[in-house]
mmCIF file of the N, C-alpha and C atoms, coordinates in Angstrom:
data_MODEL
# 
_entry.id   MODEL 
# 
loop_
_atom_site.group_PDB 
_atom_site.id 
_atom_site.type_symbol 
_atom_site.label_atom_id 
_atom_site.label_alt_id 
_atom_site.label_comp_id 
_atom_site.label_asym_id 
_atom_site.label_entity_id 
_atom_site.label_seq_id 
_atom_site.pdbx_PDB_ins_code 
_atom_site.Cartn_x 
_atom_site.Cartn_y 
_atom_site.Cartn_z 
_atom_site.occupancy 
_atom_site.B_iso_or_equiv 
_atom_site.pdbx_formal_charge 
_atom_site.auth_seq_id 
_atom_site.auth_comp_id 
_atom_site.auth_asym_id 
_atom_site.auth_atom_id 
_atom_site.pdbx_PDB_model_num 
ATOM 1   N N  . UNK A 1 1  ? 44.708 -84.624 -102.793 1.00 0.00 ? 1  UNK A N  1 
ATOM 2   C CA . UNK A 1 1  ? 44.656 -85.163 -104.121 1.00 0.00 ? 1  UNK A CA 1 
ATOM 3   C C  . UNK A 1 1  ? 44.367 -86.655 -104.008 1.00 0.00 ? 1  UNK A C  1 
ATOM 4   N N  . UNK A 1 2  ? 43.592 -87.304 -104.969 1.00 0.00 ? 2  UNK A N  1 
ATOM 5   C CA . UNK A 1 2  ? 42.949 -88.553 -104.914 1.00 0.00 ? 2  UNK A CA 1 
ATOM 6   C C  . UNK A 1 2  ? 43.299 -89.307 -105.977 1.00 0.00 ? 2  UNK A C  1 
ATOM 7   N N  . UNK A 1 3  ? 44.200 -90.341 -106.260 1.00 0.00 ? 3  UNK A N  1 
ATOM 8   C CA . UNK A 1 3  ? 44.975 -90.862 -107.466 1.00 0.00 ? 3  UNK A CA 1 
ATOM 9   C C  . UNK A 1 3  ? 43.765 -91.917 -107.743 1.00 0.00 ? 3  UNK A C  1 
ATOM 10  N N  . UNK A 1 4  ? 43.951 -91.776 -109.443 1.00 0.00 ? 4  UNK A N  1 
ATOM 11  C CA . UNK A 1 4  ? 42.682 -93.303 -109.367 1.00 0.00 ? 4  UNK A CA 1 
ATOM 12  C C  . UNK A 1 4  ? 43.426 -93.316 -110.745 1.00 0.00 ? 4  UNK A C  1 
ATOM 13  N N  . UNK A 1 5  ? 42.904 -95.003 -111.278 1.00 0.00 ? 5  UNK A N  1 
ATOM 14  C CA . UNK A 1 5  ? 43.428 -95.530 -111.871 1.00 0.00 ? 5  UNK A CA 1 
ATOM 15  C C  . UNK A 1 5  ? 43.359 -94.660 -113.651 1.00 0.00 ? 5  UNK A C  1 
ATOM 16  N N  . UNK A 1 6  ? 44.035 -94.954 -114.703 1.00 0.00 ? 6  UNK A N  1 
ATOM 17  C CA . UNK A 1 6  ? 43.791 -94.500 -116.123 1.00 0.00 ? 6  UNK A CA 1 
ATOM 18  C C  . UNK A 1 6  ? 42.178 -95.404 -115.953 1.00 0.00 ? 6  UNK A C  1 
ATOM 19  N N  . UNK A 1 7  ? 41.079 -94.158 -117.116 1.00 0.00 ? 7  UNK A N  1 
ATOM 20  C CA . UNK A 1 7  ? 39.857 -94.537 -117.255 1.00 0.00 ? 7  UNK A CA 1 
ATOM 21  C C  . UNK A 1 7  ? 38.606 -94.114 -116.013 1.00 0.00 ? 7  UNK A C  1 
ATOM 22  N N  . UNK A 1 8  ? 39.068 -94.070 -115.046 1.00 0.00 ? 8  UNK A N  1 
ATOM 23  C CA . UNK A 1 8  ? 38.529 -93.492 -113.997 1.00 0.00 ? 8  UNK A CA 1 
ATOM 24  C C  . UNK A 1 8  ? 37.728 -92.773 -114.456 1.00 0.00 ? 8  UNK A C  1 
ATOM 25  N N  . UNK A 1 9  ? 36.557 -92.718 -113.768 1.00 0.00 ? 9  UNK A N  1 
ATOM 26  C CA . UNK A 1 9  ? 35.320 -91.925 -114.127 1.00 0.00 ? 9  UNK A CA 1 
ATOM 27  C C  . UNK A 1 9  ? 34.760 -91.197 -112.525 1.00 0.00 ? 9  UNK A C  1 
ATOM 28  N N  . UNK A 1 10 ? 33.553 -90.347 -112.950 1.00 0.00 ? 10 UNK A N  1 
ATOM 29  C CA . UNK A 1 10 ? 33.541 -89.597 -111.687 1.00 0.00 ? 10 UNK A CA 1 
ATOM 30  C C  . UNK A 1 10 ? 32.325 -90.459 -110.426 1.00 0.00 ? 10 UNK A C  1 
ATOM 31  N N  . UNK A 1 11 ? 32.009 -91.347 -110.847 1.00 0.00 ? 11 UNK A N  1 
ATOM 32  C CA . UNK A 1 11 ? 31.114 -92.466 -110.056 1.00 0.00 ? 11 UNK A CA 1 
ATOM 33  C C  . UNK A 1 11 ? 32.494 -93.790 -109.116 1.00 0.00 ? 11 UNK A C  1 
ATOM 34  N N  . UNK A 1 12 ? 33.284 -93.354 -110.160 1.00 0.00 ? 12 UNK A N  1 
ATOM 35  C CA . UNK A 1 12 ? 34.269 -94.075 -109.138 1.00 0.00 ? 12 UNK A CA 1 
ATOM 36  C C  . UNK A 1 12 ? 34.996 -93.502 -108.076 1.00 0.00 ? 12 UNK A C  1 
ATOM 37  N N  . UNK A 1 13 ? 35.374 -92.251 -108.431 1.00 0.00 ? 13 UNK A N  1 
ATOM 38  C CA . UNK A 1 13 ? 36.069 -91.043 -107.400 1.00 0.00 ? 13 UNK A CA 1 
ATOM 39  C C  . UNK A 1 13 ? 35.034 -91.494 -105.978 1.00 0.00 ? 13 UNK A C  1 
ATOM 40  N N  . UNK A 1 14 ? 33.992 -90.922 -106.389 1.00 0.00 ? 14 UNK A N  1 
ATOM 41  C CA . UNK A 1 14 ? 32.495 -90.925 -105.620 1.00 0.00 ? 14 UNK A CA 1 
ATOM 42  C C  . UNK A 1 14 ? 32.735 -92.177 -104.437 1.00 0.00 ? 14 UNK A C  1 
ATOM 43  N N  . UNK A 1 15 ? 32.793 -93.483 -105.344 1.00 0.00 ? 15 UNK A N  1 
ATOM 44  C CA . UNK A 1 15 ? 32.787 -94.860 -104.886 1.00 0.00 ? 15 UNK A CA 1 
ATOM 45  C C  . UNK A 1 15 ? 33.981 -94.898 -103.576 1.00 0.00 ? 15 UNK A C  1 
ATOM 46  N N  . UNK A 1 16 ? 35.016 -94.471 -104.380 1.00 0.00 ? 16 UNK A N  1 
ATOM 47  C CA . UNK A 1 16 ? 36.561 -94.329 -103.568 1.00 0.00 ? 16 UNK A CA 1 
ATOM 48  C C  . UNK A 1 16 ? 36.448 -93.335 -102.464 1.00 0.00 ? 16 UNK A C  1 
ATOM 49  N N  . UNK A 1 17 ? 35.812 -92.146 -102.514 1.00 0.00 ? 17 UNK A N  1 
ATOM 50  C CA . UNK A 1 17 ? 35.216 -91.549 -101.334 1.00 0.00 ? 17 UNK A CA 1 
ATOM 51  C C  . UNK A 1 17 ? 34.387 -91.490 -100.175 1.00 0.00 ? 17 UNK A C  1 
ATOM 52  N N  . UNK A 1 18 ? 33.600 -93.242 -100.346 1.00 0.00 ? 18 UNK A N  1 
ATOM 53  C CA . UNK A 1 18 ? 32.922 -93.794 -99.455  1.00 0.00 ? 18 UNK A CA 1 
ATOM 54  C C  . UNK A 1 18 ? 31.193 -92.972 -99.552  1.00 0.00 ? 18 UNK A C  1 
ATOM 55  N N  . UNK A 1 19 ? 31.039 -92.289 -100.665 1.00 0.00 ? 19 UNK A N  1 
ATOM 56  C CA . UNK A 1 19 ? 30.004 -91.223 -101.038 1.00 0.00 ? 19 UNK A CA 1 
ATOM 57  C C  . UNK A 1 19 ? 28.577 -92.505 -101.756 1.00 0.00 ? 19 UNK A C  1 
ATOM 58  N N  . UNK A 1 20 ? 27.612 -92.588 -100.605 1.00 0.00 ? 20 UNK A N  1 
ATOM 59  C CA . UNK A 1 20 ? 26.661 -93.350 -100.769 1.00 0.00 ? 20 UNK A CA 1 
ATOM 60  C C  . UNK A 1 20 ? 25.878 -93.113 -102.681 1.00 0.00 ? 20 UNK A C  1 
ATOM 61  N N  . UNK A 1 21 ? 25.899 -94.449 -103.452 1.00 0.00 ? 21 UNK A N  1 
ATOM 62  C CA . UNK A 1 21 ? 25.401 -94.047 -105.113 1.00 0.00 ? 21 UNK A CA 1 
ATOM 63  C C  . UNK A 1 21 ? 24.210 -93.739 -105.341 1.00 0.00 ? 21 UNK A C  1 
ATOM 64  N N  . UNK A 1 22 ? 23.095 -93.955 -104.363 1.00 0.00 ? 22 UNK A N  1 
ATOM 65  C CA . UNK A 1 22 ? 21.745 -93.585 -104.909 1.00 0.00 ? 22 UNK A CA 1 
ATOM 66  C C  . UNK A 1 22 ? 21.750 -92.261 -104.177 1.00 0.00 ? 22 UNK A C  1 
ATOM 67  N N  . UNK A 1 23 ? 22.862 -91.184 -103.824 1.00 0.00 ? 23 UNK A N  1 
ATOM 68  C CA . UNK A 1 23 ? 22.740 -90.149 -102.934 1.00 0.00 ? 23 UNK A CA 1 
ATOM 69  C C  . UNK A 1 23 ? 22.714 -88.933 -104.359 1.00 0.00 ? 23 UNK A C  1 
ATOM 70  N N  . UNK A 1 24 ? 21.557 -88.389 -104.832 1.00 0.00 ? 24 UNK A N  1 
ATOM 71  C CA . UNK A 1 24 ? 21.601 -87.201 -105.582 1.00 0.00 ? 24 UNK A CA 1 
ATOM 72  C C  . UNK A 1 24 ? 22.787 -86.074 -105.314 1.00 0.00 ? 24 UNK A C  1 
ATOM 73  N N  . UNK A 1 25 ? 23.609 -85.878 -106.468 1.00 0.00 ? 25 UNK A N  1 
ATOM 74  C CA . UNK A 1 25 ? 24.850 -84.870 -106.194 1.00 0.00 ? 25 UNK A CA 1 
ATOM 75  C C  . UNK A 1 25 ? 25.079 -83.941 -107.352 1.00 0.00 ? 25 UNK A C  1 
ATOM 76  N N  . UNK A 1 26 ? 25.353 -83.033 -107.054 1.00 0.00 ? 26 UNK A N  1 
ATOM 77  C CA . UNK A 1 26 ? 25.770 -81.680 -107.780 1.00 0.00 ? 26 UNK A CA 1 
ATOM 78  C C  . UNK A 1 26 ? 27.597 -82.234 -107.945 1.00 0.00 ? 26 UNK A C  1 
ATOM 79  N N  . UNK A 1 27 ? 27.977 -82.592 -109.478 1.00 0.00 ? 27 UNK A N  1 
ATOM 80  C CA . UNK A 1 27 ? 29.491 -83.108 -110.231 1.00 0.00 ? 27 UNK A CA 1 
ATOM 81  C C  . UNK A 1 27 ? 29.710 -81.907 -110.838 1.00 0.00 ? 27 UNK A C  1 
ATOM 82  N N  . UNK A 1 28 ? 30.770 -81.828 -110.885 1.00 0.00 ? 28 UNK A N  1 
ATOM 83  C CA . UNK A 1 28 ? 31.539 -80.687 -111.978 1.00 0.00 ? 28 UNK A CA 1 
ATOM 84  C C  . UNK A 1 28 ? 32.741 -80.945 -111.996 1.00 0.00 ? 28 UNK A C  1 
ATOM 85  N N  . UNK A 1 29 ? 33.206 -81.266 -112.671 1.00 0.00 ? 29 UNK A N  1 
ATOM 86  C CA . UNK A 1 29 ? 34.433 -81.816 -113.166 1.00 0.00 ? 29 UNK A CA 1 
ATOM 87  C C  . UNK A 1 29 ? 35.067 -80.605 -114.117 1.00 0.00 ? 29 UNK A C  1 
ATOM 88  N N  . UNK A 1 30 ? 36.364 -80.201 -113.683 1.00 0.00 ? 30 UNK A N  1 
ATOM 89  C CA . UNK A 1 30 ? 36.557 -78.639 -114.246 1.00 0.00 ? 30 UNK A CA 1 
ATOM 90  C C  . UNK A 1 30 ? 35.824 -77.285 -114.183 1.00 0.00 ? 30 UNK A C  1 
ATOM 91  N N  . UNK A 1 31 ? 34.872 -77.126 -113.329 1.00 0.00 ? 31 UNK A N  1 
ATOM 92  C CA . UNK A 1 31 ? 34.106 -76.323 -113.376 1.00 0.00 ? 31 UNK A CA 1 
ATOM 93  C C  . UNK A 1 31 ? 32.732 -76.220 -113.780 1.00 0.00 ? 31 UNK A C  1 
ATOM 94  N N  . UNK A 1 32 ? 32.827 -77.374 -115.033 1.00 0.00 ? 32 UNK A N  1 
ATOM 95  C CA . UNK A 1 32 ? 31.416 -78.195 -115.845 1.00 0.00 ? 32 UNK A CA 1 
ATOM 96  C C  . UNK A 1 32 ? 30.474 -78.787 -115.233 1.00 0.00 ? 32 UNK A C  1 
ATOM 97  N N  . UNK A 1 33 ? 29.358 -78.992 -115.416 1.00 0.00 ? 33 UNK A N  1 
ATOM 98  C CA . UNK A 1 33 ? 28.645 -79.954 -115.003 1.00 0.00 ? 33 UNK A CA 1 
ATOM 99  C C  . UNK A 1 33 ? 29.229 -81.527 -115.502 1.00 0.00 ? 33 UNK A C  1 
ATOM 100 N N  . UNK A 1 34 ? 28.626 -82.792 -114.767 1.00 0.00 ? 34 UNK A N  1 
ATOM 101 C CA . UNK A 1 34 ? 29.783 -83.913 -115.749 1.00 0.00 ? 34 UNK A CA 1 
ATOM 102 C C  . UNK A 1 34 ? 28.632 -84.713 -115.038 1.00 0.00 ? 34 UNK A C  1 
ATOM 103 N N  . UNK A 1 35 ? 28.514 -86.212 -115.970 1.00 0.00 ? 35 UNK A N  1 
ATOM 104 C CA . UNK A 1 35 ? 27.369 -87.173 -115.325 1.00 0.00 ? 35 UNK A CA 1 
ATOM 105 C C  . UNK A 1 35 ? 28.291 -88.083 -114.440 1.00 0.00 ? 35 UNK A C  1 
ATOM 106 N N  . UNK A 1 36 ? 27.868 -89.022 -113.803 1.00 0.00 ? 36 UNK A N  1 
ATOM 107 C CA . UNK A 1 36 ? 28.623 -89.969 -113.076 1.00 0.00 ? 36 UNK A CA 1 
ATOM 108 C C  . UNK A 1 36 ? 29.567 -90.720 -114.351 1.00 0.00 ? 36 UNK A C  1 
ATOM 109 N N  . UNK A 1 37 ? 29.034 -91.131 -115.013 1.00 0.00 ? 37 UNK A N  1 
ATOM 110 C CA . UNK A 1 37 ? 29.830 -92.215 -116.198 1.00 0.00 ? 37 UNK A CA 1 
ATOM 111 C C  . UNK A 1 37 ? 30.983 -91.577 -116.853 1.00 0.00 ? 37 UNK A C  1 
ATOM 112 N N  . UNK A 1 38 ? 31.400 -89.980 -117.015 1.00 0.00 ? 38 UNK A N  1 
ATOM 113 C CA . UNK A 1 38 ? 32.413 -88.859 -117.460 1.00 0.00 ? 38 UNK A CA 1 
ATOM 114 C C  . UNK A 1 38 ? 33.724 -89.824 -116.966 1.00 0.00 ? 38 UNK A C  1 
ATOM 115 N N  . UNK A 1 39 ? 34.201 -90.249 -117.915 1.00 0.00 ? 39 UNK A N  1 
ATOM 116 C CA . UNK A 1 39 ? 35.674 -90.690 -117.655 1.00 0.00 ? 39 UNK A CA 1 
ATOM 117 C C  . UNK A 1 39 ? 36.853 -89.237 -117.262 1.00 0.00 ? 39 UNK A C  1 
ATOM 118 N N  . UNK A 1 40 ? 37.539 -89.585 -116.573 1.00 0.00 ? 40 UNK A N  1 
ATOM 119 C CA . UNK A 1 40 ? 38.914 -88.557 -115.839 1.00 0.00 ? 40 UNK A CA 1 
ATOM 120 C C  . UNK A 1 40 ? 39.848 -89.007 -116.917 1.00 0.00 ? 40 UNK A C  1 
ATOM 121 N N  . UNK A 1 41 ? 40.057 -87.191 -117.360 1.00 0.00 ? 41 UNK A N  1 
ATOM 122 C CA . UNK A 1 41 ? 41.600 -87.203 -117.424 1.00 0.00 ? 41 UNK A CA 1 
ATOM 123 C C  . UNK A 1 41 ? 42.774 -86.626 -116.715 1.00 0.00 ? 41 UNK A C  1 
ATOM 124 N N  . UNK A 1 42 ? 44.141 -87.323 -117.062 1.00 0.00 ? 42 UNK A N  1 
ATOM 125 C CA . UNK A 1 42 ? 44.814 -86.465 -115.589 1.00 0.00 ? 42 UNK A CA 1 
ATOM 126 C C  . UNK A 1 42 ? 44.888 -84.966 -115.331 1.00 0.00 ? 42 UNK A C  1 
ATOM 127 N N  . UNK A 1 43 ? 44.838 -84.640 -114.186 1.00 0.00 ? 43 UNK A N  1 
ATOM 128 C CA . UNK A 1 43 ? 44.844 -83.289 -114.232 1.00 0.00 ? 43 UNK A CA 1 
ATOM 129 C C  . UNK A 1 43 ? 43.184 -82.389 -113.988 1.00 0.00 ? 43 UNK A C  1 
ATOM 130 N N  . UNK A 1 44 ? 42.576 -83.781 -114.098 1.00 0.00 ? 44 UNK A N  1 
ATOM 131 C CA . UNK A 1 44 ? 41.759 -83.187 -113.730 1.00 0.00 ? 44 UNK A CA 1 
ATOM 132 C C  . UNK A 1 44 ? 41.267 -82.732 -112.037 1.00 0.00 ? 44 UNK A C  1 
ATOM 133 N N  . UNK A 1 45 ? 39.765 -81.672 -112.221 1.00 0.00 ? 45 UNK A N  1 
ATOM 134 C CA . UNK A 1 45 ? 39.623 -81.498 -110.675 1.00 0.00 ? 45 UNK A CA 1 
ATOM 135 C C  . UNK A 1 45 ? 38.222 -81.571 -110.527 1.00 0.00 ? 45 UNK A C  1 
ATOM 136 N N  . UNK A 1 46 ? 37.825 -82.879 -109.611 1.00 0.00 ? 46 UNK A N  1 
ATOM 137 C CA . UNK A 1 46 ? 36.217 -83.198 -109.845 1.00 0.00 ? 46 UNK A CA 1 
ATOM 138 C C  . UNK A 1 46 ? 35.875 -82.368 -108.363 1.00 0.00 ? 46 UNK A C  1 
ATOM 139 N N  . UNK A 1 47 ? 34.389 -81.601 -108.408 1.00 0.00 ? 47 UNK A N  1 
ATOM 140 C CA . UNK A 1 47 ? 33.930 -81.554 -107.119 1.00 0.00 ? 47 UNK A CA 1 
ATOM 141 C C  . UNK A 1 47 ? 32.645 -82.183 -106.647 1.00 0.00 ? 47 UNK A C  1 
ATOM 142 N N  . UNK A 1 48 ? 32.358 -82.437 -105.855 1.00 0.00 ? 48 UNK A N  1 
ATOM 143 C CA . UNK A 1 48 ? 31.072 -83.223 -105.688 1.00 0.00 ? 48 UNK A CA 1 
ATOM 144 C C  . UNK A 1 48 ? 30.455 -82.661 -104.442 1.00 0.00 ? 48 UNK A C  1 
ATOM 145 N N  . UNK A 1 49 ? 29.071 -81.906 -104.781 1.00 0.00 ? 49 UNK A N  1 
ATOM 146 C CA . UNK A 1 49 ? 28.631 -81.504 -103.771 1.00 0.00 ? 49 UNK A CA 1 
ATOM 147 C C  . UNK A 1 49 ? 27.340 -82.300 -103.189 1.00 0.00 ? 49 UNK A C  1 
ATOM 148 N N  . UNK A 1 50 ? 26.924 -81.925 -101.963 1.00 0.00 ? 50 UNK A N  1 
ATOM 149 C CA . UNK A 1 50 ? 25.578 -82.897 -101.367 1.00 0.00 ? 50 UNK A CA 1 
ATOM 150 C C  . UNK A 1 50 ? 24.493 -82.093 -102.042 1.00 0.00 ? 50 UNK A C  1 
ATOM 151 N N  . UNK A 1 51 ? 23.615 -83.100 -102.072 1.00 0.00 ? 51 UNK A N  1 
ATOM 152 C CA . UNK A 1 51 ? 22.196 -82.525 -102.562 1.00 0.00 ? 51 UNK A CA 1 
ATOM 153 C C  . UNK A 1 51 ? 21.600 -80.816 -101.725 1.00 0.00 ? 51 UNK A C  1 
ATOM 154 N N  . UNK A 1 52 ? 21.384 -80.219 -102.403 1.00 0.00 ? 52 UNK A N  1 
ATOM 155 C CA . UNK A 1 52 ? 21.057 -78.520 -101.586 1.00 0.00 ? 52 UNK A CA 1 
ATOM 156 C C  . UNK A 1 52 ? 19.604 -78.608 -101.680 1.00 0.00 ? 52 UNK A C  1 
ATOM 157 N N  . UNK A 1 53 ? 19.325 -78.050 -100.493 1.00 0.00 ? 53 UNK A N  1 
ATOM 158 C CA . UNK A 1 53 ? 17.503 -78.097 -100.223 1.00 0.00 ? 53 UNK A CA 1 
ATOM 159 C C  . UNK A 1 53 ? 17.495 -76.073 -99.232  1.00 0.00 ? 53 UNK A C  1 
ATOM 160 N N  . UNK A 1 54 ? 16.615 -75.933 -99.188  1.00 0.00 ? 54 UNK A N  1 
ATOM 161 C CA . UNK A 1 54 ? 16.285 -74.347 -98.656  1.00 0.00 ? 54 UNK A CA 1 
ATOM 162 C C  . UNK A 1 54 ? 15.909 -73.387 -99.587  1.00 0.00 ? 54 UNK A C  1 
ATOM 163 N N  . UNK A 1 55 ? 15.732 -72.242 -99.253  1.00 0.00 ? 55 UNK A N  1 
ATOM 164 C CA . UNK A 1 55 ? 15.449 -71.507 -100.204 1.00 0.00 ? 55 UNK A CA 1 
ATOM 165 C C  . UNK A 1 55 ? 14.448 -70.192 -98.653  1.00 0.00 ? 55 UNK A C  1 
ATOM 166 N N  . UNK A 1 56 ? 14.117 -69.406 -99.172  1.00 0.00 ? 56 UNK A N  1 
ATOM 167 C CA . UNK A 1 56 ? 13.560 -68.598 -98.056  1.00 0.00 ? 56 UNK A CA 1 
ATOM 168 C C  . UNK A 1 56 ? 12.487 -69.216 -97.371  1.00 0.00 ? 56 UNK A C  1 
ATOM 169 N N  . UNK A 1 57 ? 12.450 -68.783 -95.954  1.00 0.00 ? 57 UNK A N  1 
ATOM 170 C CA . UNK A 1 57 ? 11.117 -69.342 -94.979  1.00 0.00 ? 57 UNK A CA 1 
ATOM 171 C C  . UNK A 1 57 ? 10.199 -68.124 -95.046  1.00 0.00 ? 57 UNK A C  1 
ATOM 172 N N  . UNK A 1 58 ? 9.340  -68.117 -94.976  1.00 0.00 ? 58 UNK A N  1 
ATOM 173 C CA . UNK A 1 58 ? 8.461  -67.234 -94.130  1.00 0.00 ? 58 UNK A CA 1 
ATOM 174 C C  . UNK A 1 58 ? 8.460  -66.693 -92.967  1.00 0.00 ? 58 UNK A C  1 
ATOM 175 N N  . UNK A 1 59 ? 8.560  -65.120 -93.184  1.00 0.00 ? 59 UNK A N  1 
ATOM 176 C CA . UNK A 1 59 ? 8.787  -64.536 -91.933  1.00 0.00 ? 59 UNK A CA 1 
ATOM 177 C C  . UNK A 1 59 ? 7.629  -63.869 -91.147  1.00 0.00 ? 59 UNK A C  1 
ATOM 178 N N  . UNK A 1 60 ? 7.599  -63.945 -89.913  1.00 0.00 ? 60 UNK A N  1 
ATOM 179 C CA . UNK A 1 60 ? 6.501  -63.119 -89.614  1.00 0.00 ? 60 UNK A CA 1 
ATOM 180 C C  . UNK A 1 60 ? 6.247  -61.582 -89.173  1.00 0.00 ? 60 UNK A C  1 
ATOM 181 N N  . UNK A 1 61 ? 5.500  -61.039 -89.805  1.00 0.00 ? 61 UNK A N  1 
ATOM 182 C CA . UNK A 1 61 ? 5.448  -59.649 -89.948  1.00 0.00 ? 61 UNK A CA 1 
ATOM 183 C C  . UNK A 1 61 ? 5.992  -58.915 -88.499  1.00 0.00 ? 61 UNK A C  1 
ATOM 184 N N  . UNK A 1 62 ? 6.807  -58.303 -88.680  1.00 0.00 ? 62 UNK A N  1 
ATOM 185 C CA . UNK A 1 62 ? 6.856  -57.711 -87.305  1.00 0.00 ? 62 UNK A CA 1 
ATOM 186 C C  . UNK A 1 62 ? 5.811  -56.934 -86.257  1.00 0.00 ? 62 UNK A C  1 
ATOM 187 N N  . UNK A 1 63 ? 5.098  -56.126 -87.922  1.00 0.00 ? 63 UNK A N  1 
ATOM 188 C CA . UNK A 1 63 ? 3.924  -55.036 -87.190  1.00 0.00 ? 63 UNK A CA 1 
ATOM 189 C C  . UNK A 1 63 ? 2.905  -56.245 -86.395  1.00 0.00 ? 63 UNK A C  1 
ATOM 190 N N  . UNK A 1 64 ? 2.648  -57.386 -86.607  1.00 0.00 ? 64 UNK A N  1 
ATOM 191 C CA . UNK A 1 64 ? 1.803  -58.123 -86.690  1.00 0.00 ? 64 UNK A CA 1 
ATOM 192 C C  . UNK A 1 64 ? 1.834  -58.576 -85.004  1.00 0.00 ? 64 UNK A C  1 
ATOM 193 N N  . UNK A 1 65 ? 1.118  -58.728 -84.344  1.00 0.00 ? 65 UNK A N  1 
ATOM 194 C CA . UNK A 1 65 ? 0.928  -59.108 -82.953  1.00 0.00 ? 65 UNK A CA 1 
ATOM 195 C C  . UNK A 1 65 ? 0.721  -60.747 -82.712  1.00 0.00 ? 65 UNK A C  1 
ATOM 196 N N  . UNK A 1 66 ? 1.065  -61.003 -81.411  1.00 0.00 ? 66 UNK A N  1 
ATOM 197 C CA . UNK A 1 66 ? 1.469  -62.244 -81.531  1.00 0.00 ? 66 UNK A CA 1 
ATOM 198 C C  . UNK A 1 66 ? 0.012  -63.640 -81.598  1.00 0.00 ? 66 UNK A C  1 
ATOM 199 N N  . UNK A 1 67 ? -1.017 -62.253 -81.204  1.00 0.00 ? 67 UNK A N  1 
ATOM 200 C CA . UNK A 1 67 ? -2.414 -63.218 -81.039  1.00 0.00 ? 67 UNK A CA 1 
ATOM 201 C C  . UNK A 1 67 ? -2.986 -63.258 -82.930  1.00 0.00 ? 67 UNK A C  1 
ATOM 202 N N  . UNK A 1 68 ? -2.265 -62.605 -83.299  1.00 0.00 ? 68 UNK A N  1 
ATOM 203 C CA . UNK A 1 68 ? -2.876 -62.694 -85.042  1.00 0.00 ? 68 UNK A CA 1 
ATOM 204 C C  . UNK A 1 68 ? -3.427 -61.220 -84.836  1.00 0.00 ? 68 UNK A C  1 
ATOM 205 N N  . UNK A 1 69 ? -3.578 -60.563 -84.267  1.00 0.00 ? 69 UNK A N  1 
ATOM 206 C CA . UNK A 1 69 ? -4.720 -59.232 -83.996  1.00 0.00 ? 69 UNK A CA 1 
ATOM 207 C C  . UNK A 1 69 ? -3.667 -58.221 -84.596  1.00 0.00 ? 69 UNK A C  1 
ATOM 208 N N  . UNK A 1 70 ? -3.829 -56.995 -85.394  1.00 0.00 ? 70 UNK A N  1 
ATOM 209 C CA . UNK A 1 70 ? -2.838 -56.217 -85.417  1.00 0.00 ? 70 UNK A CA 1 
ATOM 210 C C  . UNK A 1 70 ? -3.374 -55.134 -84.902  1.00 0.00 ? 70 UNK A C  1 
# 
């Protein structure tokens, strides 16, 4: 648990976490989406995830031989 002051917002949590500011992040504050400027109230539970990149590669055909020839 991370105490921050009354007014606290979620760019400060961020700040207090040593979490670089021009670093693109996935916030949700309660489950919500929330912008950096979203002031905290107590009780609340912010998460902050790193920017997500991937998605499927290209696979190569199995039937497919290794010179390109099938």
């Amino acid at each position: 648990m991370l105490e921050v002051p009354d007014g606290a917002t979620v760019a400060d949590v961020a700040r207090r976490l040593g979490l670089p500011a021009d670093l693109a992040q996935v916030v949700l504050v309660n489950g919500r989406d929330a912008a950096p400027e979203q002031p905290l109230a107590p009780g609340d539970v912010v998460a902050i995830f790193p920017p997500l990149a991937g998605g499927r590669t290209r696979r190569q055909d199995p039937s497919a031989s290794r010179d390109g020839r099938a």
